[in-house]
C-alpha positions as CSV (number, residue, x, y, z in Angstrom):
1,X,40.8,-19.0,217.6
2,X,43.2,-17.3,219.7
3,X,45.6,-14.5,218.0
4,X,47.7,-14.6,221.2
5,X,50.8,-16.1,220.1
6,X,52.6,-18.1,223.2
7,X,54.8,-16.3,225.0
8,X,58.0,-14.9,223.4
9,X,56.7,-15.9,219.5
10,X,54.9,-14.6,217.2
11,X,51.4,-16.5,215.7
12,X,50.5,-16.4,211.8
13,X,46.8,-16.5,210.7
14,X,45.6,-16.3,207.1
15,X,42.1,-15.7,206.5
16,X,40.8,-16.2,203.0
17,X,37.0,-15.1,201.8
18,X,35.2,-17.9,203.7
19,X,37.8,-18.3,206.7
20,X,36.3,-16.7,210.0
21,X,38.1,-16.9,213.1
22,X,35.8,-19.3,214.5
23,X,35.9,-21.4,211.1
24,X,35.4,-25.3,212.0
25,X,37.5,-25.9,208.4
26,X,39.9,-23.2,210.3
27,X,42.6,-20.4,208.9
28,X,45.8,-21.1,209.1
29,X,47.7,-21.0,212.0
30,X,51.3,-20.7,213.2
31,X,53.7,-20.3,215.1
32,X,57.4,-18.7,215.0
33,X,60.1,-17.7,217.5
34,X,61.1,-14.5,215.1
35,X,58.7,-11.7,214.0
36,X,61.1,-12.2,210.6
37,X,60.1,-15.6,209.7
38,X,57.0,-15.0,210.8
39,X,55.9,-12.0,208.3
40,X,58.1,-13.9,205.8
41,X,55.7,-16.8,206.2
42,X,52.6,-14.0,206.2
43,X,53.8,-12.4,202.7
44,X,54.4,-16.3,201.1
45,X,51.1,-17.0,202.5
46,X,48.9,-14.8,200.0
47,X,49.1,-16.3,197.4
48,X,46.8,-19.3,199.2
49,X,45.0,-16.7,202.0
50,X,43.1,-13.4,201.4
51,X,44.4,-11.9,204.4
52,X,47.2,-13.0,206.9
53,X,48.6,-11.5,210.1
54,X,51.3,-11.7,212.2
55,X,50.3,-11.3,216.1
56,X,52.8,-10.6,219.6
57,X,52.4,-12.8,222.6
58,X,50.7,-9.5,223.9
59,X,47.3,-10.2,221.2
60,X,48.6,-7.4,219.4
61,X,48.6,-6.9,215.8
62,X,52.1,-6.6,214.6
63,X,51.8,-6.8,210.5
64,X,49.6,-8.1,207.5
65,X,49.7,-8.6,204.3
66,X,46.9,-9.2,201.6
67,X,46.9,-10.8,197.9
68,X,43.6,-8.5,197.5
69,X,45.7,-5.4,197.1
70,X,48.3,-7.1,194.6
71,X,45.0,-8.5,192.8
72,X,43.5,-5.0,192.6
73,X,46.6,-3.4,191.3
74,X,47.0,-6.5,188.2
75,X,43.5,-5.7,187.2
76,X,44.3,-1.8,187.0
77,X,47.7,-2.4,185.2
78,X,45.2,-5.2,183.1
79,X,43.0,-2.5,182.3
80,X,45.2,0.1,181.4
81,X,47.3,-1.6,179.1
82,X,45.5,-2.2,175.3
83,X,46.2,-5.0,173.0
84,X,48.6,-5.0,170.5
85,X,47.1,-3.6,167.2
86,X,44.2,-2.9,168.3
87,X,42.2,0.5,168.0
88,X,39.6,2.1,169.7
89,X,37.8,1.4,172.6
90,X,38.6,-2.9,173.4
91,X,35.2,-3.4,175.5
92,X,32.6,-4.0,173.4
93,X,29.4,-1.5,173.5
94,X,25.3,-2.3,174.1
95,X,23.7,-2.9,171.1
């Protein structure tokens, strides 16, 4: 897939953990005449897509966003936090 967006617009692609570039089931793909509505697009876009970018007419990476790092900080917060009323240690240990 090309990343060059055409010329004067910027080109989404989302990526999730099977999507390659050359994909036949293919990422997701599209285009915008504003860098704004594009990265608006790329940061609605995680919740459904691993990864997304937001590329220049020029090939060039302009932004991306990523539901992996929102995931990664809910299980650290998830972690963290212990039930209510409970005491000690929540994981259970090897017998």
């Amino acid at each position: 897939m090309q990343v060059q967006a055409p010329k004067g617009q910027y080109r989404v692609i989302g990526l999730d953990h099977i999507d390659t570039l050359d994909s036949p089931s293919g990422p997701l793909r599209k285009d915008f005449e504003s860098f704004d509505e594009a990265r608006d697009l790329a940061d609605r876009m995680t919740e459904e897509y691993l990864w997304t970018y937001v590329y220049d007419d020029a090939g060039e990476l302009l932004y991306q966003a990523s539901s992996y790092r929102e995931q990664a900080q809910q299980s650290e917060m998830f972690s963290q936090e212990s039930p209510e009323g409970s005491k000690g240690d929540p994981r259970r240990t090897p017998r």
